[in-house]
N, C-alpha and C positions, 0 to 999 in steps of 0.2 A: 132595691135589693142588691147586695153587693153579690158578685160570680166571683168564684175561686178561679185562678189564673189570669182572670182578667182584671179583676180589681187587688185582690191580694194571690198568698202564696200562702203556706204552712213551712214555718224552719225553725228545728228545735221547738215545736208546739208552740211559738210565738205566732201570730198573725204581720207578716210583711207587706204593708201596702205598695202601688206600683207606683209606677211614675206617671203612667195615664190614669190612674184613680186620682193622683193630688191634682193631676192639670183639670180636672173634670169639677173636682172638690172648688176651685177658685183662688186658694191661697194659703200659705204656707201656716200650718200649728204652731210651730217653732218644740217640736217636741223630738228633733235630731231625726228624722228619719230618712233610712237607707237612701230612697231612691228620689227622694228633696228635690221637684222639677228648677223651683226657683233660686233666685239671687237676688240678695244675698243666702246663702244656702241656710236651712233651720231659724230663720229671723221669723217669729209670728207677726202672720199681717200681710208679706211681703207678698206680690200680684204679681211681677216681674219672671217672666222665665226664663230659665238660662238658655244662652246661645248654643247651640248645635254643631258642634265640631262638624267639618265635613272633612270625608275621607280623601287624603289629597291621592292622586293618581300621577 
C-alpha cells in the first residue's frame, strides 16, 4: 500500500512519486518522472542509480 509523503505527494491534483518509491520499485518506467533515481535518467529498464552528489565543505 503506498503512504502519501513517503511514497508520493499530491501537485496540481497529479500524483508525484518520490525518489525512494522508484529506488524501492527496482527500476526506472521510462515514463519521465520528476524524481527519476536512475541513470541514465527516464530510460525504461534502467537498474543503475544515480551517484549522490556529496556536499563539498
Amino acid at each position: 500500500m503506498l503512504k502519501e509523503k513517503e511514497d508520493y505527494y499530491v501537485e496540481n491534483g497529479f500524483w508525484v512519486f518520490t525518489g525512494e518509491y522508484h529506488k524501492r520499485r527496482g527500476f526506472c518506467c521510462g515514463t519521465g518522472c520528476r524524481h527519476c533515481p536512475y541513470s541514465p535518467k527516464n530510460k525504461r529498464g534502467s537498474t543503475l542509480l544515480k551517484k549522490i552528489k556529496k556536499a563539498s565543505t
